[in-house]
Backbone bond lengths (Angstrom), bond angles and torsions (degrees), N, CA, C in turn:
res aa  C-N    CA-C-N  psi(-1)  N-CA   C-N-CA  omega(-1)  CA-C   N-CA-C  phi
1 X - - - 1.448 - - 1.532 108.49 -
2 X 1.447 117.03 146.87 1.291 129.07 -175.28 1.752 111.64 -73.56
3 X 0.993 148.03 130.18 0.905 142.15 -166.62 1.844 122.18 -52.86
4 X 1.310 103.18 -45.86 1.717 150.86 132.29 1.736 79.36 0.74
5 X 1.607 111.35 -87.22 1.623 118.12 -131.34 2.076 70.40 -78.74
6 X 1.022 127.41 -54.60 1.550 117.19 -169.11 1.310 106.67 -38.06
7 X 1.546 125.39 -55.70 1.540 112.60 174.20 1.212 117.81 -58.04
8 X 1.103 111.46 -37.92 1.828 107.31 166.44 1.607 123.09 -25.37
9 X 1.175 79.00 -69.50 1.482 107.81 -170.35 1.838 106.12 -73.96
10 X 1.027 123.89 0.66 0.999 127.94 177.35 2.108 106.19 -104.78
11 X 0.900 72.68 -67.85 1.647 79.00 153.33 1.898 135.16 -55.43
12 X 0.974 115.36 -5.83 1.341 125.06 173.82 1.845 105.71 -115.78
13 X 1.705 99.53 -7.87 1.832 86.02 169.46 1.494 91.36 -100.80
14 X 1.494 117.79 -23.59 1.892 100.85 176.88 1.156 105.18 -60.69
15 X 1.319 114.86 -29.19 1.967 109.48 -168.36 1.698 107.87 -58.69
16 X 1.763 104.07 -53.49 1.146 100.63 179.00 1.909 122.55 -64.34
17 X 0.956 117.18 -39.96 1.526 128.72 -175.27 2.060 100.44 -62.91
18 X 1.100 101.81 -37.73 1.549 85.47 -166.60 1.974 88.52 -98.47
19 X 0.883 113.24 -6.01 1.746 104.12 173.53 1.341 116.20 -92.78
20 X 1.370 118.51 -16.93 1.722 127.64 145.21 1.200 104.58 -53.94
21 X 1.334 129.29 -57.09 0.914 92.69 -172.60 1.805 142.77 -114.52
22 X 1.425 95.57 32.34 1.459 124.08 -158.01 1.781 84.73 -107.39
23 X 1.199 135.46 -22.41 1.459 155.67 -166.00 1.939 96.84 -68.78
24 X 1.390 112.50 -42.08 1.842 98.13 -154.82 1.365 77.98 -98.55
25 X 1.062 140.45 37.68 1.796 124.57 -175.93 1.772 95.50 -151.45
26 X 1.343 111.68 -24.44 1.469 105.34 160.16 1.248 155.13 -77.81
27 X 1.769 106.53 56.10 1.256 120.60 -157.38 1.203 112.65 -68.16
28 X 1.399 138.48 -14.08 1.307 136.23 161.61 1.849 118.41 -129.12
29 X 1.202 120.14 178.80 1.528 116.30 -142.54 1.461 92.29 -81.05
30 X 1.878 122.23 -7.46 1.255 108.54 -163.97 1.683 100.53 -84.95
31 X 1.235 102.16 -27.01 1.768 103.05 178.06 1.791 116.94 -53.44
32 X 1.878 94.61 -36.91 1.769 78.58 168.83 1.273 126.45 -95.22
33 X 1.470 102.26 11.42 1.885 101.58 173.67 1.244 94.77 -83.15
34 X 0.935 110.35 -60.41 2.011 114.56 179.77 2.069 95.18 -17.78
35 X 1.349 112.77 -69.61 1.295 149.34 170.84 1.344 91.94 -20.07
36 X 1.454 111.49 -85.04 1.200 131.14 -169.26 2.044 128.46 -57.72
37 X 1.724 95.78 -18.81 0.778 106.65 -172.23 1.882 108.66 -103.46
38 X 0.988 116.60 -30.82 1.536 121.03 149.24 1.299 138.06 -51.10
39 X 1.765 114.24 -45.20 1.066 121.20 160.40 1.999 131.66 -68.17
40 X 1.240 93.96 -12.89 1.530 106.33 173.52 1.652 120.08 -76.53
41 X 1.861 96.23 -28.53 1.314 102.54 -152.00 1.524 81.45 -79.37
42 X 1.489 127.12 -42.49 1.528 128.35 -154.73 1.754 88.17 -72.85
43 X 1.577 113.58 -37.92 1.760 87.59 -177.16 1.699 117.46 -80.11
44 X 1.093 121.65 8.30 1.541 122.78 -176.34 1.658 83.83 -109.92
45 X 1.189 146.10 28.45 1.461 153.71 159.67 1.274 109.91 -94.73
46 X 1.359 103.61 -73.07 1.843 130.45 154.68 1.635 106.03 -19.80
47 X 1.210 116.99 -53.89 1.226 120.78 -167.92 1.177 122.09 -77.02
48 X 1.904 110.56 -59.13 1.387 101.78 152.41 1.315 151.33 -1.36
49 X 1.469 100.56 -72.15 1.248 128.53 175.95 1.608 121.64 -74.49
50 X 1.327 120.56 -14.06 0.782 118.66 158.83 1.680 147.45 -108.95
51 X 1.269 75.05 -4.95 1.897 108.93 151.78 1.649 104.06 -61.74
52 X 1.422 104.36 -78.59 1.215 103.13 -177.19 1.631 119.31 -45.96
53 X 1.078 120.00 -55.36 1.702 100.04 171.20 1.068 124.98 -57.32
54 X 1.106 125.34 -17.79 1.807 135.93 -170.22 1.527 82.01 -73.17
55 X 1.690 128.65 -77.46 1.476 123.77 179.71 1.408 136.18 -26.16
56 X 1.828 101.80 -48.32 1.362 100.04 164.46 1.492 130.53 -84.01
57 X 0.973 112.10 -1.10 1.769 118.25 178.82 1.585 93.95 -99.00
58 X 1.051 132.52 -5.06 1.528 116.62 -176.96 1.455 105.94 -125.08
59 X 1.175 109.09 15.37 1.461 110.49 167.27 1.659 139.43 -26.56
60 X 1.245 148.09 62.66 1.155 125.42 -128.90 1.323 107.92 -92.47
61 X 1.869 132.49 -22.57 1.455 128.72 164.05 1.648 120.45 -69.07
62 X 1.166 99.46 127.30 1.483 106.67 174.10 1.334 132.56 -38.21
63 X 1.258 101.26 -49.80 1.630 105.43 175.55 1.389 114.07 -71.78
64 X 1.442 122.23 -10.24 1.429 131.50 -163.76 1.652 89.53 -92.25
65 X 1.317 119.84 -42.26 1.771 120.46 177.21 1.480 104.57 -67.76
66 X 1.202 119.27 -30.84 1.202 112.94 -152.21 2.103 89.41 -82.79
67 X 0.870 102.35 -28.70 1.882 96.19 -165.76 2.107 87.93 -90.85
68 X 1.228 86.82 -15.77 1.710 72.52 169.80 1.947 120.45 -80.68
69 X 1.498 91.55 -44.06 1.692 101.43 167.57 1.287 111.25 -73.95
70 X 1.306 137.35 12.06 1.619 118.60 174.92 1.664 82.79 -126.39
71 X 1.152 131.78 -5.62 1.857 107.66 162.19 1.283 106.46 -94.33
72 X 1.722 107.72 -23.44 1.980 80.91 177.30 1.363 108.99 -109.81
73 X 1.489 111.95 47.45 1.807 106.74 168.37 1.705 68.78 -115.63
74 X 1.328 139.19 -43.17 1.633 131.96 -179.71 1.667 117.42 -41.75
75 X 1.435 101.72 -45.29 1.077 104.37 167.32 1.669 136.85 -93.68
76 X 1.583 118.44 2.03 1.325 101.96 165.54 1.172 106.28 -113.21
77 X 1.741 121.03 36.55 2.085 119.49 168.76 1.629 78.10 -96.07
78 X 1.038 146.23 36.69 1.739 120.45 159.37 1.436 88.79 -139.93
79 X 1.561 101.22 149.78 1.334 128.87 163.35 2.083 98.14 -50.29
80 X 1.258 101.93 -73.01 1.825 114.85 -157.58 1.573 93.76 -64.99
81 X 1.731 129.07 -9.27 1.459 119.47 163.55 1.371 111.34 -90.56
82 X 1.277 122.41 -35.60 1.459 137.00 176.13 2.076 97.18 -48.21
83 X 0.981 101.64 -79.95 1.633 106.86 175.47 1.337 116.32 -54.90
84 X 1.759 152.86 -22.86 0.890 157.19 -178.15 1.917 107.12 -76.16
85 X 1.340 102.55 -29.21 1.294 134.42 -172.11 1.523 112.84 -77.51
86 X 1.153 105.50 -63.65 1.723 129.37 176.48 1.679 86.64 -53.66
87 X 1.511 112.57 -77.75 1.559 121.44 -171.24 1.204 116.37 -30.09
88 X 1.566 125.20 -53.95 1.394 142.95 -171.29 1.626 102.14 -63.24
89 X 1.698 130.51 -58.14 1.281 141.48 155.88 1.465 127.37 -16.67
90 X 1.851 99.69 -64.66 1.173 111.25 179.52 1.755 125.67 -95.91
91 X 1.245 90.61 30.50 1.595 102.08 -174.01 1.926 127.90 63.38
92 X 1.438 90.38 173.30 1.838 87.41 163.24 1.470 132.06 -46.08
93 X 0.970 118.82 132.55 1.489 128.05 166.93 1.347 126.72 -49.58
94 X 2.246 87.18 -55.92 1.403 95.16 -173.45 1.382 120.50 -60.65
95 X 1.726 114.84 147.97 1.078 131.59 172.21 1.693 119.81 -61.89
96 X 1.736 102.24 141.04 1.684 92.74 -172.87 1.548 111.96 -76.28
97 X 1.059 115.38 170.06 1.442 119.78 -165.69 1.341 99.46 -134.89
98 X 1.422 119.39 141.93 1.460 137.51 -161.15 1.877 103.11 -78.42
99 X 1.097 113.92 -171.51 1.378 114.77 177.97 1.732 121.89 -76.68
100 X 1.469 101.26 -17.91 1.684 115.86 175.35 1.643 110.43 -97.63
101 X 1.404 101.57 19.24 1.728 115.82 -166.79 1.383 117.40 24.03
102 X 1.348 119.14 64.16 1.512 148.15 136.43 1.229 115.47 -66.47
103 X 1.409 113.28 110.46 1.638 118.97 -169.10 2.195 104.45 -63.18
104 X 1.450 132.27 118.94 1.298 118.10 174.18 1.819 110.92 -85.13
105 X 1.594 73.17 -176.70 1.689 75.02 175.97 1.387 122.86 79.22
């Protein structure tokens, strides 16, 4: 699996987990836009980021790979690039937050 489809898929169980529980407090339609409008922002994040790697891994001019392979051999000789790297890969940290932006989880 693409790393890409793992955030996906990681992101469609936050959808469900914080829309459980954004659900007993959404007595009217504005509580699930609230809802609706949080959860969009974290998947147009998702996306971002995975646009952008799609761009740099498909690079097709040489010199354009080449300044890409000499910043990320720059960046995995450090520990704090090594982890900045992983982080960036494996998405946000932060926890999703319900429609009354109550941090879950």
């Amino acid at each position: 699996m693409q790393p890409g489809g793992g955030q996906g898929l990681n992101l469609g169980l936050w959808d469900a987990v914080s829309l459980a529980a954004a659900l007993p407090r959404a007595a009217d339609a504005e509580g699930l836009a609230a809802w609706r409008r949080a959860r969009r922002a974290a998947a147009l994040g998702v996306l971002a980021r995975t646009d952008l790697a799609t761009r740099a891994w498909t690079l097709r001019s040489a010199p354009a790979r080449a300044v890409r392979d000499t910043a990320l051999r720059g960046v995995l000789t450090t520990p704090a690039g090594r982890r900045l790297l992983a982080e960036s890969v494996a998405g946000p940290r932060r926890k999703p937050r319900d429609g009354d932006g109550r941090t879950l989880g």
